[in-house]
C-alpha positions as CSV (number, residue, x, y, z in Angstrom):
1,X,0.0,0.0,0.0
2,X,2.8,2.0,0.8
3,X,4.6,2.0,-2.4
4,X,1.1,2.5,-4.2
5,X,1.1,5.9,-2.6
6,X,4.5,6.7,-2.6
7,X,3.7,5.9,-6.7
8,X,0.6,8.2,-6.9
9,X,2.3,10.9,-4.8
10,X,5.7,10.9,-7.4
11,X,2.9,11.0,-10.1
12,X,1.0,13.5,-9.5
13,X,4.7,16.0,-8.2
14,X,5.5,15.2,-11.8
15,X,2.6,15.7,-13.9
16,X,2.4,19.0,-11.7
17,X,5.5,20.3,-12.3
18,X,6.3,21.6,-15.7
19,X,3.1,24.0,-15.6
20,X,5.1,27.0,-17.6
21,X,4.4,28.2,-20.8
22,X,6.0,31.1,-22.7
23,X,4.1,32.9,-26.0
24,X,6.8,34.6,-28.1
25,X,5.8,37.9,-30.4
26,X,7.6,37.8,-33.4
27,X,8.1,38.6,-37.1
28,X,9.2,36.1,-39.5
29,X,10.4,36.4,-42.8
30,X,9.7,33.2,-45.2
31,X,9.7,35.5,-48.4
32,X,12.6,35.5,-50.8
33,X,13.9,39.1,-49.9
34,X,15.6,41.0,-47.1
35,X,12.5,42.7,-44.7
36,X,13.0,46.0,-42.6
37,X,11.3,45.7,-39.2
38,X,11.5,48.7,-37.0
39,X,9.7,49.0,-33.4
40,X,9.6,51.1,-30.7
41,X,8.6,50.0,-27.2
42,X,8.5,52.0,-23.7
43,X,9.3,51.7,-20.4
44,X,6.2,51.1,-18.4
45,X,5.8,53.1,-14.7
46,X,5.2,49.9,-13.0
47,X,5.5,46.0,-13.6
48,X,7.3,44.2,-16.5
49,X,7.5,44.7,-20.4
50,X,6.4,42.5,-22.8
51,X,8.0,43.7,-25.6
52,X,12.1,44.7,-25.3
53,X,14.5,46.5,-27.0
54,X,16.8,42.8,-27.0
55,X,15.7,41.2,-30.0
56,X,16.4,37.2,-30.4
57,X,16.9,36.0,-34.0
58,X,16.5,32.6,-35.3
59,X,15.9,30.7,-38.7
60,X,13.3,29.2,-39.9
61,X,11.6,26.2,-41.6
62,X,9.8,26.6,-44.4
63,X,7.1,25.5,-42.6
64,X,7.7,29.0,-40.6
65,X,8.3,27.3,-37.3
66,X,11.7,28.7,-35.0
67,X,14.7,26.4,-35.9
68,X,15.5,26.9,-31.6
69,X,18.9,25.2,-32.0
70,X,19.4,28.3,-34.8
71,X,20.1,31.5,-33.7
72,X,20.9,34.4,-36.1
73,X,22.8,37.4,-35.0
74,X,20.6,40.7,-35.4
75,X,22.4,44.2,-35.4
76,X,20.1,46.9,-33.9
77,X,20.8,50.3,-36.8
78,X,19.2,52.8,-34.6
79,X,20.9,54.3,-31.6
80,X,18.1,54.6,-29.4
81,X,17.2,53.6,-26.9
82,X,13.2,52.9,-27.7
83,X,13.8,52.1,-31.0
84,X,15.1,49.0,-32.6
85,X,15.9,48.7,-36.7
86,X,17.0,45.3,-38.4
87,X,17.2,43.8,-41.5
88,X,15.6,40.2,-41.4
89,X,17.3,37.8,-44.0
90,X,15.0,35.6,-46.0
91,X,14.3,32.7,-43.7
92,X,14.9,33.9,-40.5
93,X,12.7,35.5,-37.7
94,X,13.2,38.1,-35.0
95,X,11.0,37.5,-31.3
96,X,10.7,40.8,-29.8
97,X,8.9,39.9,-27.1
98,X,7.7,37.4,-25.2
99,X,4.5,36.4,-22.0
100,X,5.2,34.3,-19.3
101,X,2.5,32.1,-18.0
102,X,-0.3,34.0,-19.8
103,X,-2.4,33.7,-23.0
104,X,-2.1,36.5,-25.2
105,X,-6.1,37.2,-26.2
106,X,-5.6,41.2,-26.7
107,X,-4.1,44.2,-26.3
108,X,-6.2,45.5,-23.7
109,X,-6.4,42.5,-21.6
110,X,-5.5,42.2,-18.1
111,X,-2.0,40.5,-18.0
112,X,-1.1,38.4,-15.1
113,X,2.2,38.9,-13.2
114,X,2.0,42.7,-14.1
115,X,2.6,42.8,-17.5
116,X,2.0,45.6,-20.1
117,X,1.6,45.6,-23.5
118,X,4.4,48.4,-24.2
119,X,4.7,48.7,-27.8
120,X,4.2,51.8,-29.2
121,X,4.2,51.1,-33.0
122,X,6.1,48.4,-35.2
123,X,6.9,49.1,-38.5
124,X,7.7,46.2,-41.3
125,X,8.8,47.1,-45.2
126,X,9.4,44.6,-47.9
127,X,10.4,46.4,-50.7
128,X,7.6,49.2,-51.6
129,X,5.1,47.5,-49.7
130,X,5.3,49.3,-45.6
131,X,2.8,47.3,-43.0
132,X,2.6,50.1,-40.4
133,X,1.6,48.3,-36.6
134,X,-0.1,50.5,-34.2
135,X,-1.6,49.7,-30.6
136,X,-5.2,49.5,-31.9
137,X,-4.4,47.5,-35.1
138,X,-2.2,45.3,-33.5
139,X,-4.5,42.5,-33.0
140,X,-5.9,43.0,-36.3
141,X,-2.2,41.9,-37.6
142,X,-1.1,39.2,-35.9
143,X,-1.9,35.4,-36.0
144,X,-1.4,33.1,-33.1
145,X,-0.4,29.4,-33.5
146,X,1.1,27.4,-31.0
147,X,1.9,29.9,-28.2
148,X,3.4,31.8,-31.4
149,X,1.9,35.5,-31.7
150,X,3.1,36.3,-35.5
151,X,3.4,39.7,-37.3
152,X,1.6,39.1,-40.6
153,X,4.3,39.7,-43.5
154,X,2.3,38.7,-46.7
């Protein structure tokens, strides 16, 4: 009886412990030409960012899912502080930010842990074509899959 328990009692430690999730933000580039994606965030008075001015880059599959074990060096071309400017190669993607333990549903919505939504505007040009990202048409350019928020390129 006692190692029945002691059983149950490891199971359910285990099935109890990896109960962490992250959802990234980010924009990925699966077309065939260099993109421009330019974003400025700020500081919020209180709490924790979602969105920072440390950008991760990765490649891609064609598939458009984060090669993890791929990291891609990005190099920021504005000198701001707010403000971050990179060129994303064909097949990569950049995560610019990132929500702990939350699901992302809007931009309005209460976040857990004291989050914000503090992005001011993001700004992403392929060629002639310029998809300009504001706070109210944010979720109206994004599409979630997999705990993935993308930044619609196409």
């Amino acid at each position: 009886m006692k190692k029945l328990f002691l059983f149950f009692s490891l199971l359910f430690i285990f099935f109890f412990q990896g109960c962490s999730w992250q959802e990234y933000f980010l924009v990925s580039n699966p077309t065939g030409m260099d993109l421009i994606v330019e974003y400025e965030v700020e500081s919020p008075a209180q709490g924790f960012a979602i969105f920072d001015n440390y950008p991760t880059g990765y490649k891609i599959y064609k598939s458009g899912d984060i090669k993890w074990d791929e990291p891609v060096e990005l190099k920021d071309m504005d000198t701001a502080r707010a403000v971050v400017r990179i060129i994303l190669s064909p097949g990569t993607a950049v995560i610019f930010g990132h929500l702990s333990n939350d699901h992302y549903k809007k931009h309005d919505q209460v976040f857990i842990n004291d989050r914000h939504f503090n992005l001011k505007r993001l700004i992403v040009q392929k060629g002639e074509f310029t998809r300009d990202i504001t706070v109210e048409n944010f979720d109206d350019n994004i599409v979630k899959r997999n705990g993935i928020i993308s930044v619609k390129t196409k």
